[in-house]
C-alpha positions as CSV (number, residue, x, y, z in Angstrom):
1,X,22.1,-18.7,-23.3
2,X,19.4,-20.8,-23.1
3,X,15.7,-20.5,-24.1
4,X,13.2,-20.4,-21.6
5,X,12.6,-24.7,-22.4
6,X,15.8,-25.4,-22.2
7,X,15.8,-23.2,-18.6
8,X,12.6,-24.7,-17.2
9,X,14.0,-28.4,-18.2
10,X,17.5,-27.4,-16.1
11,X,15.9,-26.5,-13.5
12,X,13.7,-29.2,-12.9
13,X,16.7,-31.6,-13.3
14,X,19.4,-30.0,-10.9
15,X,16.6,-27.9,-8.7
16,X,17.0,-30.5,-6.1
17,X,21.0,-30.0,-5.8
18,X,20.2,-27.0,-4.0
19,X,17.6,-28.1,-1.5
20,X,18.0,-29.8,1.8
21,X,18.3,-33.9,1.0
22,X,14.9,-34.4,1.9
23,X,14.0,-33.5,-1.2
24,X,16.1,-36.0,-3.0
25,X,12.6,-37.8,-3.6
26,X,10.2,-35.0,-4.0
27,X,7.9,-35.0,-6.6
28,X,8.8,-32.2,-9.2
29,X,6.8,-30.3,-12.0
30,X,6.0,-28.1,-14.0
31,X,2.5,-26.9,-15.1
32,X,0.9,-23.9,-16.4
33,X,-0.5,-22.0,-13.5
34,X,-4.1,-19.6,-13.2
35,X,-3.6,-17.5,-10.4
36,X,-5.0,-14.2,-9.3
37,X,-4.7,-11.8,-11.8
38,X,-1.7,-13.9,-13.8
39,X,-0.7,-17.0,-15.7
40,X,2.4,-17.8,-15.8
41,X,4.8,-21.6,-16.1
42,X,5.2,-23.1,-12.3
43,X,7.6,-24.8,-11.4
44,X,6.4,-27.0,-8.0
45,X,8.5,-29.6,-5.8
46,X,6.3,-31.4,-3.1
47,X,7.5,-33.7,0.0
48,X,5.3,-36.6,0.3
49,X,4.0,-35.9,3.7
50,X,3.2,-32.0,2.8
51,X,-0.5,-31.2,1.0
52,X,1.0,-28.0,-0.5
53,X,4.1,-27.0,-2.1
54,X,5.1,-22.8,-3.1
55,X,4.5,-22.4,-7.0
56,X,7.9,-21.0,-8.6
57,X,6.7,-18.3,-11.2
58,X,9.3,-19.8,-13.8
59,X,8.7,-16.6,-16.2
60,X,10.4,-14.2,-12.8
61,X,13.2,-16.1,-12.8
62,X,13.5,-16.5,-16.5
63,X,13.8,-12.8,-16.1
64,X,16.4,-12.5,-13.9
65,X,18.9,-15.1,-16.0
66,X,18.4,-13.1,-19.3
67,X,19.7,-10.0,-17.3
68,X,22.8,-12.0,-16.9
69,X,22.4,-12.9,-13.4
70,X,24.9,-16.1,-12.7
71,X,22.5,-19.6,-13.1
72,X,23.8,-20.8,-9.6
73,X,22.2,-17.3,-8.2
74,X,19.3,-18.1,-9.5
75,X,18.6,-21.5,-8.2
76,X,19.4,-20.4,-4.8
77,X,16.5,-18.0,-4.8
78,X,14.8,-20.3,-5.8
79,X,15.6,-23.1,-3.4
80,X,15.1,-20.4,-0.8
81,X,10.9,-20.5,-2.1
82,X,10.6,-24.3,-2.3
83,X,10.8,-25.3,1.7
84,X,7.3,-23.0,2.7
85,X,5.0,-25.9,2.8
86,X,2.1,-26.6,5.1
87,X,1.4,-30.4,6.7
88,X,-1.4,-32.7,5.9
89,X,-2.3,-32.9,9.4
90,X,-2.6,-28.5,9.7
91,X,-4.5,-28.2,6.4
92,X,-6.9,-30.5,7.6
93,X,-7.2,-28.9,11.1
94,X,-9.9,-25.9,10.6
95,X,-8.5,-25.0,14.0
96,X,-5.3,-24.4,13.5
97,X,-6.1,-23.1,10.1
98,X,-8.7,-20.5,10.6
99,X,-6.7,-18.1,12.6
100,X,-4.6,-17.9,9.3
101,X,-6.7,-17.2,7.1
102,X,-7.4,-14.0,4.9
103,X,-9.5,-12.3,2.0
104,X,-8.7,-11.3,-1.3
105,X,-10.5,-9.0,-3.7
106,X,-9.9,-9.4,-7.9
107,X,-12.2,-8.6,-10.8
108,X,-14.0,-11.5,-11.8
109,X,-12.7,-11.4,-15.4
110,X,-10.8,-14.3,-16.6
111,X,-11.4,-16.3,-13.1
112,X,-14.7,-18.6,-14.2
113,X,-12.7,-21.8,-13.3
114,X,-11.6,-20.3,-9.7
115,X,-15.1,-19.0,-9.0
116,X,-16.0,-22.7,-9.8
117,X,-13.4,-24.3,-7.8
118,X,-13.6,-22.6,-4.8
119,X,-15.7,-20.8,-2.2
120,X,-16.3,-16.6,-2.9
121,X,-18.7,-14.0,-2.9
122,X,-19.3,-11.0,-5.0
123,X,-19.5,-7.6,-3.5
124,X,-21.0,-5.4,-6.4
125,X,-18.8,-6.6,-9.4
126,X,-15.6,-7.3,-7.4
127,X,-14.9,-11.2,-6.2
128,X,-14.0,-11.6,-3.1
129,X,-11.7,-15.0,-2.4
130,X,-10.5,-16.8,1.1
131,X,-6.6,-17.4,1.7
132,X,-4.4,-19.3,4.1
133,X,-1.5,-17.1,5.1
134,X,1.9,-19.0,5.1
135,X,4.8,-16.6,6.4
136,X,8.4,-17.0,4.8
137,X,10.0,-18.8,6.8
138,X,13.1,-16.2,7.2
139,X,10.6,-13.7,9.4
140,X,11.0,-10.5,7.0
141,X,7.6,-9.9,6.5
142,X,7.0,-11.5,3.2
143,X,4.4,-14.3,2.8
144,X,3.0,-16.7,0.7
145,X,-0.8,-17.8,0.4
146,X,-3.1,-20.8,-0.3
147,X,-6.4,-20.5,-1.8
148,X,-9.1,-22.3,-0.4
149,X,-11.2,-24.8,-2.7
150,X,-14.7,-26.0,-2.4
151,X,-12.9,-29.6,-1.2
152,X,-11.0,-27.8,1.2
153,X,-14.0,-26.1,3.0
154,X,-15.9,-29.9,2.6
155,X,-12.9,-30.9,4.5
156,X,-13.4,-28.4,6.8
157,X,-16.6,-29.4,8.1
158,X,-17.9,-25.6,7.7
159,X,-20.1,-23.1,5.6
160,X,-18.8,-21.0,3.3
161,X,-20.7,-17.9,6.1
162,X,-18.2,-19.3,8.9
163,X,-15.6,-19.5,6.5
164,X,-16.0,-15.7,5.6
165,X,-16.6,-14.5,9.1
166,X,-13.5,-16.1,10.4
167,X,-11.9,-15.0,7.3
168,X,-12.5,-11.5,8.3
169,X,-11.3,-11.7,11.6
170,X,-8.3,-13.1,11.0
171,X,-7.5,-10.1,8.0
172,X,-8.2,-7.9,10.6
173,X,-5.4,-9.4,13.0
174,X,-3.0,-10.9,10.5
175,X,-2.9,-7.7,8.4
176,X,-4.5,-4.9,10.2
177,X,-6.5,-2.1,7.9
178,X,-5.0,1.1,7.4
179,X,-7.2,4.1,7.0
180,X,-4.9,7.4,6.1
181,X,-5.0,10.7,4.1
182,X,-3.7,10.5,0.8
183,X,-1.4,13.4,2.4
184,X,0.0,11.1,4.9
185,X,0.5,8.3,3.2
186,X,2.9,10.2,1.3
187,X,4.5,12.6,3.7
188,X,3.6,10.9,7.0
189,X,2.2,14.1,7.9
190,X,-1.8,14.1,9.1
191,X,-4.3,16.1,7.3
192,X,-6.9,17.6,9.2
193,X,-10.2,17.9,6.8
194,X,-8.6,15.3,3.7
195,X,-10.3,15.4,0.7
196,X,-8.7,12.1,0.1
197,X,-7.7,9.2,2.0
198,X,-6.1,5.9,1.3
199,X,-7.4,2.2,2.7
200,X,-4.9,-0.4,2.8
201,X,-3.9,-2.7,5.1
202,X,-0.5,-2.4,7.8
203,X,1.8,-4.1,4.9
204,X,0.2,-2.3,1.8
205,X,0.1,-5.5,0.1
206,X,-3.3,-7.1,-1.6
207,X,-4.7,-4.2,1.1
208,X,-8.1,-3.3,-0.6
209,X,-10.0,-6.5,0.8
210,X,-9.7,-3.9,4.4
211,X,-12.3,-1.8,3.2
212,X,-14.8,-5.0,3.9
213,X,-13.3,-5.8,7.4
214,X,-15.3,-4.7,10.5
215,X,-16.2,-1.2,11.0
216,X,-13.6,0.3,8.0
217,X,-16.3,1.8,5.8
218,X,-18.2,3.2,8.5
219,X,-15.1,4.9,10.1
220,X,-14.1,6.7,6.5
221,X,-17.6,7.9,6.3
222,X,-16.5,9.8,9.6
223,X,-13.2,11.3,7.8
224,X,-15.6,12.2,4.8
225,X,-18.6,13.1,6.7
226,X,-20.8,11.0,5.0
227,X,-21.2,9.4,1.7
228,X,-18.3,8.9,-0.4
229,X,-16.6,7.4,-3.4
230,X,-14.5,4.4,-3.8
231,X,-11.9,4.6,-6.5
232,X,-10.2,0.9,-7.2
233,X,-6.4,2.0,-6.8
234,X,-5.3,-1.6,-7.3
235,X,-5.5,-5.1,-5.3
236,X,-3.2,-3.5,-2.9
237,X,-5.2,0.1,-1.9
238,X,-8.3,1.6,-2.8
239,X,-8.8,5.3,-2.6
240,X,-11.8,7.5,-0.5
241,X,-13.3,10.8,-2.0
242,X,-16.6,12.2,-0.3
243,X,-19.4,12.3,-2.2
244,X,-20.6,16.1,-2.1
245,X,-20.5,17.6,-5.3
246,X,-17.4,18.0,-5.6
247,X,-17.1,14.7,-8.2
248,X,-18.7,13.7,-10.3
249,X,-19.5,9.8,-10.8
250,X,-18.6,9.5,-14.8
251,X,-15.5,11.6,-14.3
252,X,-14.1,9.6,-11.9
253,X,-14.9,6.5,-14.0
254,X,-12.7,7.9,-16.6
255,X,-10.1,8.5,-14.2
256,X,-10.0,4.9,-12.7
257,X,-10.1,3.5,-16.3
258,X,-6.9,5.9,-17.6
259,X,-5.2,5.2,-14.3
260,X,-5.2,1.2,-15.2
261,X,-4.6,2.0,-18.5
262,X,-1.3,3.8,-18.2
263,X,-0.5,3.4,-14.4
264,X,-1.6,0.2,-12.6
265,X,0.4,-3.2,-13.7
266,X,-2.0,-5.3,-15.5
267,X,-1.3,-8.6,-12.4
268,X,-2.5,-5.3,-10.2
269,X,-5.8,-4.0,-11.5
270,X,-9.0,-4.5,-9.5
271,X,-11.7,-2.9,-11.4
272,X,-12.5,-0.2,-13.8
273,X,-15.5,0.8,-11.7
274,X,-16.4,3.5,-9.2
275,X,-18.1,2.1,-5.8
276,X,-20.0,4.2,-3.4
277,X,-20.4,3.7,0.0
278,X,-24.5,5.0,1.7
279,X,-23.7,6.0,5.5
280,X,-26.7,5.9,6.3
281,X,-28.3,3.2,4.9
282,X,-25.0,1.4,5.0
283,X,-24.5,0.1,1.7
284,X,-21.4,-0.6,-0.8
285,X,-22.2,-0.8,-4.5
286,X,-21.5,0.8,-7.4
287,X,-21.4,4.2,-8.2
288,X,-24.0,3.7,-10.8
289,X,-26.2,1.5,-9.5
290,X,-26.7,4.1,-6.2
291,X,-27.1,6.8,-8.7
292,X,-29.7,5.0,-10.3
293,X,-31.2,3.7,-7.0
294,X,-31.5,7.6,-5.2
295,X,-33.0,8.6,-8.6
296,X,-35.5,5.7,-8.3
297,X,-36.5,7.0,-4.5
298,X,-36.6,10.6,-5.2
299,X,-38.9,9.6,-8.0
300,X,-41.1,7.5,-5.5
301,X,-41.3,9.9,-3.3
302,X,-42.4,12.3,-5.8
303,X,-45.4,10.5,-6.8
304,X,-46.4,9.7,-3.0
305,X,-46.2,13.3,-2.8
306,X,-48.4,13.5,-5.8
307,X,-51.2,11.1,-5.0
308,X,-51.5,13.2,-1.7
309,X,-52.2,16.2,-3.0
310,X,-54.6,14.4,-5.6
311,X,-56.3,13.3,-2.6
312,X,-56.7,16.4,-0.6
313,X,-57.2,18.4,-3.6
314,X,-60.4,15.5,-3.8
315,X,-61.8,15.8,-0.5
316,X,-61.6,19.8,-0.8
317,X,-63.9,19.4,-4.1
318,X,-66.2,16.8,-2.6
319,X,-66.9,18.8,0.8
320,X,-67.8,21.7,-0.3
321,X,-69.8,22.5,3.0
322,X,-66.7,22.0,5.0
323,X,-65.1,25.4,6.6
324,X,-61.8,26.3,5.4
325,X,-60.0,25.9,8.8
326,X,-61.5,22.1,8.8
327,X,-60.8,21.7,5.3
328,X,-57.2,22.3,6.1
329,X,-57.7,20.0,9.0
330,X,-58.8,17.3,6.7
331,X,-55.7,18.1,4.1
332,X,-53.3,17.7,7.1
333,X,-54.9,14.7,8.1
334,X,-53.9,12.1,4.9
């Protein structure tokens, strides 16, 4: 059997015996590849008129030839990858490509050069990246992405504000968010009064960018009836608990860290924070940061409060002539 060299070495040499003659001339490598949430060895074969070429995770396949699967099987799933490619001329066409694109969410950890490379915005501690969505081309659902670089958006012609606001309308038509009781999603039976609910998008993969497409957090707050918790499930969901006394901000904490811990694959894990989501004001941050930020009103509002009385009790001392009833008068008054 051979090691995973010797593997990566065969298949860049007879990779091309199983692809379309085309590809006779295609340029073939293989590099180490940063990705969302992974590293792994790619394995990439690109056409001379095509700007972008599928990355083969080499390490997947690897896999599936140390579990005695025959090498011949292999490379046809592979070949099967290798042909999803986008034009020069599309890439370059914001038109055509903006109706395709999509968000991501990740941690930021262990993505400095990404952030650097290419367009994104932070919502609380999460990063939030822009996609092109390339379907396979065999129409079962599955897809493939392209992440969009600063030279790509220079290119473009755009700013990165266009480039999220079409971003997020094409999520919302490309995968369409999914808000449903944690009941339902399970059973496919609706809950009434759920005292958790799952947001996702309609294919349930890299779903929990739908909580920032249009209107989502606003309609949850209507299943929870106001404020509420956001529990990062993984990349693909995130989960919905209200926030009225029934949880408690550091336990949950401890239940989203143990869950990626011992649950979540590590290429899944979002975050080990808890978010919270202010209906009324209409703000997403974290859990922490509102708790500190309602204890930092509630103490404002205290020592208005206070100066106010110091005030009136003032006036009442200083106008001693005043009759009671216009003393209160006076007290109403400030």
């Amino acid at each position: 059997m051979m090691d995973f060299s010797e593997f990566t070495e065969y298949v860049k040499t007879h990779i091309t015996e199983h692809l379309p003659p085309e590809y006779g001339a295609a340029d073939i490598r293989l590099d180490e590849v940063q990705k969302m949430n992974e590293r792994y060895t790619g394995l990439t074969v690109r056409l001379e008129d095509k700007v972008s070429a599928p990355v083969v995770n080499m390490e997947m396949f690897y896999q599936q030839y140390q579990d005695d699967r025959p090498i011949p099987d292999v490379m046809k799933d592979m070949a099967e990858i290798v042909p999803a490619s986008i034009d020069i001329d599309v890439m370059k066409d914001y038109e055509q490509v903006k109706d395709k694109l999509f968000i991501r969410l990740n941690s930021p950890e262990g993505h400095d050069q990404i952030m650097a490379d290419s367009p994104h915005r932070m919502e609380a501690d999460l990063l939030m990246t822009y996609h092109i969505y390339i379907p396979d081309r065999d129409g079962d659902g599955g897809f493939m992405s392209a992440r969009i670089t600063n030279d790509m958006m220079k290119e473009f012609g755009i700013s990165q504000e266009q480039l999220h606001q079409d971003a997020i309308a094409s999520t919302e038509q490309i995968f369409q968010p999914k808000i449903q009781s944690m009941m339902e999603a399970l059973t496919g039976i609706p809950e009434e009064d759920p005292q958790m609910m799952v947001v996702t998008n309609g294919i349930g993969s890299l779903g929990a960018g739908a909580l920032f497409c249009s209107g989502v957090m606003d309609k949850a707050a209507e299943h929870m009836k106001g404020n509420y918790f956001i529990l990062p499930s993984s990349i693909h969901e995130t989960l919905v608990v209200p926030d009225n006394g029934s949880f408690d901000r550091a336990d949950l904490e401890k239940m989203v860290k143990e869950a990626n811990r011992t649950v979540v694959d590590p290429q899944d894990r979002l975050s080990d924070s808890v978010y919270h989501y202010d209906s009324k004001d209409r703000v997403f941050e974290r859990a922490d940061v509102y708790e500190k930020r309602t204890q930092e009103k509630s103490a404002e509002r205290g020592s208005i409060l206070g100066k106010l009385q110091d005030k009136k009790e003032q006036i009442e001392r200083t106008a001693p002539g005043i009759s009671q009833n216009k003393q209160r008068q006076a007290g109403l008054a400030i």
